[in-house]
C-alpha positions as CSV (number, residue, x, y, z in Angstrom):
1,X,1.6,38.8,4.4
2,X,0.9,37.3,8.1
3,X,2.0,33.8,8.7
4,X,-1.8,33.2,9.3
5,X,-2.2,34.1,6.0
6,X,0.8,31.9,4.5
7,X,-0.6,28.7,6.1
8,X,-4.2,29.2,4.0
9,X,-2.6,29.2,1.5
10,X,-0.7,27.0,1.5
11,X,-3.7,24.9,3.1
12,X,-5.2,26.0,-0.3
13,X,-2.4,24.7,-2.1
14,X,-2.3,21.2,-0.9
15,X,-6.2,20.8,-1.1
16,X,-6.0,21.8,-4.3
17,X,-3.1,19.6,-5.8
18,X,-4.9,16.5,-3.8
19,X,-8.2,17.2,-5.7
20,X,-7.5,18.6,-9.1
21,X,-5.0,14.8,-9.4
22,X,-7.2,12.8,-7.9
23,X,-10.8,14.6,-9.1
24,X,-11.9,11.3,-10.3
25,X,-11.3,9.2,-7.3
26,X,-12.9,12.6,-4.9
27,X,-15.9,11.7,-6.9
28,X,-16.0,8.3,-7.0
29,X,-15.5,8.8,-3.0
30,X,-18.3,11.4,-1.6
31,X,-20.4,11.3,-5.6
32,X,-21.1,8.0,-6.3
33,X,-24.4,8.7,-7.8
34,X,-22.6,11.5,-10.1
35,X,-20.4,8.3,-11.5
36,X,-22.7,7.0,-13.7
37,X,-23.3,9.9,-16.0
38,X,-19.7,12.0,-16.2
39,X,-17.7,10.4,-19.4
40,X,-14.1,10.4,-17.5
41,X,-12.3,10.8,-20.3
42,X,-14.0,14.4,-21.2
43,X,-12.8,15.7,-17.6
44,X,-11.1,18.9,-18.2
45,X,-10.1,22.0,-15.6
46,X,-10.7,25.4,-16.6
47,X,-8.2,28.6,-15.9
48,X,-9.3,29.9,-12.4
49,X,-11.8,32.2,-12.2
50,X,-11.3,35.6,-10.5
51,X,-14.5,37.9,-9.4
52,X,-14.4,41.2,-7.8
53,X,-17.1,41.2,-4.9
54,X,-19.0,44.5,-5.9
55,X,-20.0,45.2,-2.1
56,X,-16.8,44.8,-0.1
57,X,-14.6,45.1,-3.3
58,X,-12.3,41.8,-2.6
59,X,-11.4,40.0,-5.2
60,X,-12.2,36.1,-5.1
61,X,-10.8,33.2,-6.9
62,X,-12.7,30.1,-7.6
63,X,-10.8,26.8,-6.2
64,X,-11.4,24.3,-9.1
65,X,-13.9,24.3,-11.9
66,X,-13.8,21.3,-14.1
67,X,-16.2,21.2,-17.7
68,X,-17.3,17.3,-17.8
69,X,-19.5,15.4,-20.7
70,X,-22.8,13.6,-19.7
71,X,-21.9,10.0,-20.9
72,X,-23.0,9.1,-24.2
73,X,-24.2,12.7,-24.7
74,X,-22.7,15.9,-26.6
75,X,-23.8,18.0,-23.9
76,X,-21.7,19.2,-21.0
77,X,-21.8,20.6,-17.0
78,X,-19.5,22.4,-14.8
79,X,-18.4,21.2,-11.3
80,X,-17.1,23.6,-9.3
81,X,-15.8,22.4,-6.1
82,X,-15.0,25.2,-3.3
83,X,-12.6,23.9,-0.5
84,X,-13.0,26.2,2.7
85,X,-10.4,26.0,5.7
86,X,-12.5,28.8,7.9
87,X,-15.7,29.4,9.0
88,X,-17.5,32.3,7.1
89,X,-20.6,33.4,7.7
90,X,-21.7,34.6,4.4
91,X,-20.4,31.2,2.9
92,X,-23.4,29.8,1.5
93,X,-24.4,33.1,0.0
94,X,-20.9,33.2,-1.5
95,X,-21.2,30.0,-3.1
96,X,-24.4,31.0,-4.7
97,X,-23.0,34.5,-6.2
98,X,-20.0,32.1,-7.9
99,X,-23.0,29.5,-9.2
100,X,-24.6,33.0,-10.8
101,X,-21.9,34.0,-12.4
102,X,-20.4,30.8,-13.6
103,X,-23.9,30.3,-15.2
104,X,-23.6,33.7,-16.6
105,X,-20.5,33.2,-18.4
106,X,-20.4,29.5,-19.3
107,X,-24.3,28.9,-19.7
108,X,-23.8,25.8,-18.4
109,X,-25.3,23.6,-15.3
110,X,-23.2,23.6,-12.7
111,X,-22.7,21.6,-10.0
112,X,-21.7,23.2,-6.4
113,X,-19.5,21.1,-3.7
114,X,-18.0,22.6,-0.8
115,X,-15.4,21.1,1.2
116,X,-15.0,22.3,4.1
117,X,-11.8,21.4,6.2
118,X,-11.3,23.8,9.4
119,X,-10.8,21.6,12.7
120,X,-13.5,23.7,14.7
121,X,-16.3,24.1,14.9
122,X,-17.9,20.6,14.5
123,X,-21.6,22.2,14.5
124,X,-23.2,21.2,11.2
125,X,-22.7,23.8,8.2
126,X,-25.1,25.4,6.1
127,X,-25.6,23.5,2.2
128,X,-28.4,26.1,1.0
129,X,-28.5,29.6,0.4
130,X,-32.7,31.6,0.4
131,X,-34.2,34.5,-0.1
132,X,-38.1,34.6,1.1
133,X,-40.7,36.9,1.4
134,X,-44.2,36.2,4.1
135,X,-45.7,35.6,0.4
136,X,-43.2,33.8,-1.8
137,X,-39.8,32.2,-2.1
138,X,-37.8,33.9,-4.2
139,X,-34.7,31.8,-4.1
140,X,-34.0,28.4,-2.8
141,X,-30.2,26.7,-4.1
142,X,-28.2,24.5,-2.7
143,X,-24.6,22.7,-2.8
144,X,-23.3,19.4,-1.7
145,X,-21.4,19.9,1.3
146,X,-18.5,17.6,2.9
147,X,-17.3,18.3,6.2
148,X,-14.1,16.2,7.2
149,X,-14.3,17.2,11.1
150,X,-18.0,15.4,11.1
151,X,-16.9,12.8,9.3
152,X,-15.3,9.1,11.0
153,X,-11.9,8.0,10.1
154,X,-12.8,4.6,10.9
155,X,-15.8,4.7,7.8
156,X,-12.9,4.9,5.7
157,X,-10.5,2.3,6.7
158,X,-11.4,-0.1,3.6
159,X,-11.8,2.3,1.1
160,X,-9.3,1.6,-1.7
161,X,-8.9,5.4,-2.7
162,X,-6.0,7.7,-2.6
163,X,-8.7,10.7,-1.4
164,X,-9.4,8.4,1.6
165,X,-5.7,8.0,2.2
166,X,-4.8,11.2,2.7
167,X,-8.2,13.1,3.9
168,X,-8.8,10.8,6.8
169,X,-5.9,12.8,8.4
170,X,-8.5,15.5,8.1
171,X,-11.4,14.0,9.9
172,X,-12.6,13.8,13.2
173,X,-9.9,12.2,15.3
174,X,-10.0,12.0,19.0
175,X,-6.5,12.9,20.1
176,X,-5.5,9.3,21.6
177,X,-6.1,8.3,17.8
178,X,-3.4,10.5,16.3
179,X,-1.1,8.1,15.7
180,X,-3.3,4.7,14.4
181,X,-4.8,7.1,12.0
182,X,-1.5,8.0,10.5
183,X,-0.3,4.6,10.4
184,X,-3.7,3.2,8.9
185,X,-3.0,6.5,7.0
186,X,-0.1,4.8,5.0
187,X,-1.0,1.4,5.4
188,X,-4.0,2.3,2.8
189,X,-1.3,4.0,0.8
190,X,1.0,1.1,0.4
191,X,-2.3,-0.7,-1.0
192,X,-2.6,1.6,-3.7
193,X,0.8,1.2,-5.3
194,X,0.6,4.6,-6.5
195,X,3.4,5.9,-8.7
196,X,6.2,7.9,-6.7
197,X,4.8,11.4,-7.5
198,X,1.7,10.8,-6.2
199,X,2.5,8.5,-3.3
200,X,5.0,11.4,-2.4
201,X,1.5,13.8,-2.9
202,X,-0.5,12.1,-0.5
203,X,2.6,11.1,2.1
204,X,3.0,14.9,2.2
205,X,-0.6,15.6,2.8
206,X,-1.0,13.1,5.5
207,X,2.7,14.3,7.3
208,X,1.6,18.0,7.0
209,X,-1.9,17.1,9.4
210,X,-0.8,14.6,11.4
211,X,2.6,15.9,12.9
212,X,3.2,13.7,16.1
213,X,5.1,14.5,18.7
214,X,7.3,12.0,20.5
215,X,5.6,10.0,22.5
216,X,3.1,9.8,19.7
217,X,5.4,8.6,17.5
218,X,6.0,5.7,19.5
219,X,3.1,4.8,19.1
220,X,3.2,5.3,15.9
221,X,6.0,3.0,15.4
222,X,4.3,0.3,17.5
223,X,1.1,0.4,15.2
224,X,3.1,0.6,12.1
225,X,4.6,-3.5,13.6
226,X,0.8,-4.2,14.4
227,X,0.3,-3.6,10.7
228,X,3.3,-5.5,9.5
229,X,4.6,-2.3,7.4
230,X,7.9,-2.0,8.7
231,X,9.0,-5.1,6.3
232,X,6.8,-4.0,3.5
233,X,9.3,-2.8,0.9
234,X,6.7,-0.2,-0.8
235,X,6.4,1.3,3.0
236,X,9.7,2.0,2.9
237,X,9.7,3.5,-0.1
238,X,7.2,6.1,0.8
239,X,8.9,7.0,4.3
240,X,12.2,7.5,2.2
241,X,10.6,10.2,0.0
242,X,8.7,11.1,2.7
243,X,11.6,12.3,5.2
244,X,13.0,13.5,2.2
245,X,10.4,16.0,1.3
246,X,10.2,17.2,5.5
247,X,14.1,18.4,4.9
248,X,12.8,20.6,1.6
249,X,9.7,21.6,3.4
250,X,12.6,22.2,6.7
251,X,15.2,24.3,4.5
252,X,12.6,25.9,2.7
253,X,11.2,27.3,5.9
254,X,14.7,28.1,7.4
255,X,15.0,30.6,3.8
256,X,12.0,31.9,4.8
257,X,12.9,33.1,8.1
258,X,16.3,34.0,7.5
259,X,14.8,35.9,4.9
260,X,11.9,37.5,7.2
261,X,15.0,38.5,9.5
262,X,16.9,40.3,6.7
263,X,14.2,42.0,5.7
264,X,13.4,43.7,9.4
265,X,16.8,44.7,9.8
266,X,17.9,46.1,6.0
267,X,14.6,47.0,4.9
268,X,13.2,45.2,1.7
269,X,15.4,42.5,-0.2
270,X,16.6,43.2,-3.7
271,X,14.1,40.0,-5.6
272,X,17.9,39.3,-6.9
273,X,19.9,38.8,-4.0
274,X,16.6,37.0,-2.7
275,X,17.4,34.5,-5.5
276,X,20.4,34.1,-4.4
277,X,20.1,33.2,-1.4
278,X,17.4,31.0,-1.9
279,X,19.7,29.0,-3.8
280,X,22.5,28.7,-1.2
281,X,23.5,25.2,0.6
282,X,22.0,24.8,3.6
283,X,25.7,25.1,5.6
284,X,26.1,28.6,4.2
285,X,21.8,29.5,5.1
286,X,22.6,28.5,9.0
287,X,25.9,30.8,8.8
288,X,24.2,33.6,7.2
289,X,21.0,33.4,10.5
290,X,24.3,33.9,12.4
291,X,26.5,36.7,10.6
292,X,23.4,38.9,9.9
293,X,23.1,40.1,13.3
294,X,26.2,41.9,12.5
295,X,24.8,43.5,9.3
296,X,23.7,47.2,9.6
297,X,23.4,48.0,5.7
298,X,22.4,46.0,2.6
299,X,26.1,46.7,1.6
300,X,27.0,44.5,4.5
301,X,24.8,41.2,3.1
302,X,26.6,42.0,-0.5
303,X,29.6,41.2,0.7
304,X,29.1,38.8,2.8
305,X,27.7,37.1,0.2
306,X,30.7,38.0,-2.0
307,X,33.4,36.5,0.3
308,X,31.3,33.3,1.0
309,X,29.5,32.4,-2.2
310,X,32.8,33.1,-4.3
């Protein structure tokens, strides 16, 4: 797997956790007029869906698909929301091959949403898939369509939802914004008073887009007095867990490589001894980067691993 391929997904991941815990405030966001007739209580996700593309053969995976209630009604709808990181050019036709089949299986409306979140470019994206002939239209559907990097941060300033919070880090920012936006970012956060799972969710979301670098994060610090957070207890709350969460998501990364570096100079990695050192302290993970250079055989790793982890 390329690392380009590691950060969609786990792009993927986080847009997926954000949404699927906060589905109701992502629709009370970017759907009000969808409000009014969902019972919120009915709201349940269904397994992923997997397709194999007949044409190219690849096999794709539906992001979320919830079944919902009209209010006051015994009849349901499917919303499948589709959250896209890259530009594709076959997207829109995509999106109508998943409606097709999710018809087919569920016979059920469905509603389409794409989210689309790649930085660039900013040019306006398709919502409507056709097929046409000189004589007749054959086809016409559509999806609603968000797309962060058209979208304002500043719009979203007083909006009193956790979706807000974190996907403003998302939107169009110029770069001399960087660091209000994540302070405003958290300030909105604090508002909330979100229990510590989910404010831990959406600090994570907002740190993993909006990384600053130094001078930013002066900055940073000087709009975070402007705001009068640094005193606000629930702030510091959040950073806690927050800076707690950057050394899991830094050791986790430092396995990863070490790991990368075994495998490129042993050959593949028994899953076992994988485990293993997956669950080492992170003293004996910075030893190991260094004493590996040494190793010429996987016999070399077992008993390093022997002597040290004894």
């Amino acid at each position: 797997m390329t690392e380009n391929s590691e950060r969609v997904i786990e792009h993927d991941r986080l847009f997926k956790e954000l949404i699927s815990t906060f589905f109701w405030e992502f629709l009370e966001l970017f759907f009000p007029d969808l409000i009014p007739y969902i019972d919120q209580s009915s709201i349940t996700f269904l397994p992923q869906e997997v397709f194999i593309d007949l044409t190219s053969g690849n096999r794709r995976e539906v992001d979320l698909l919830a079944k919902v209630r009209f209010r006051e009604q015994e009849s349901f709808f499917l919303i499948h929301t589709e959250t896209q990181s890259y530009v594709q050019a076959d997207f829109a036709r995509r999106m109508f091959h998943y409606f097709a089949r999710l018809d087919e299986k569920y016979a059920l409306p469905v509603y389409p949403i794409a989210l689309f979140s790649f930085d660039t470019p900013q040019r306006l994206e398709p919502n409507n898939y056709q097929v046409e002939f000189p004589d007749r239209k054959v086809l016409e559907f559509s999806y609603a369509a968000i797309q962060l990097n058209r979208l304002n941060w500043r719009d979203f300033l007083r909006q009193q939802n956790p979706v807000a919070a974190a996907l403003m880090a998302k939107m169009r920012i110029e770069t001399q914004d960087r660091p209000q936006v994540k302070a405003e970012c958290l300030r909105l956060l604090v508002t909330l008073r979100l229990d510590p799972a989910r404010n831990q969710l959406i600090s994570g979301f907002i740190d993993s887009y909006l990384r600053l670098n130094s001078s930013e994060k002066v900055v940073f610090t000087e709009e975070l007095n402007r705001l009068g957070l640094i005193q606000e207890e629930r702030f510091m709350e959040i950073v806690t867990s927050w800076m707690e969460q950057g050394i899991e998501r830094g050791i986790e990364r430092e396995i990863t490589f070490i790991l990368r570096l075994l495998s490129r100079r042993l050959g593949t990695i028994n899953p076992e001894i994988q485990d293993q050192i997956r669950s080492l302290p992170i003293e004996l993970v910075e030893e190991l980067g260094e004493a590996l250079l040494d190793f010429e055989t996987e016999l070399d790793l077992l008993n390093w691993l022997a002597e040290n982890c004894s």
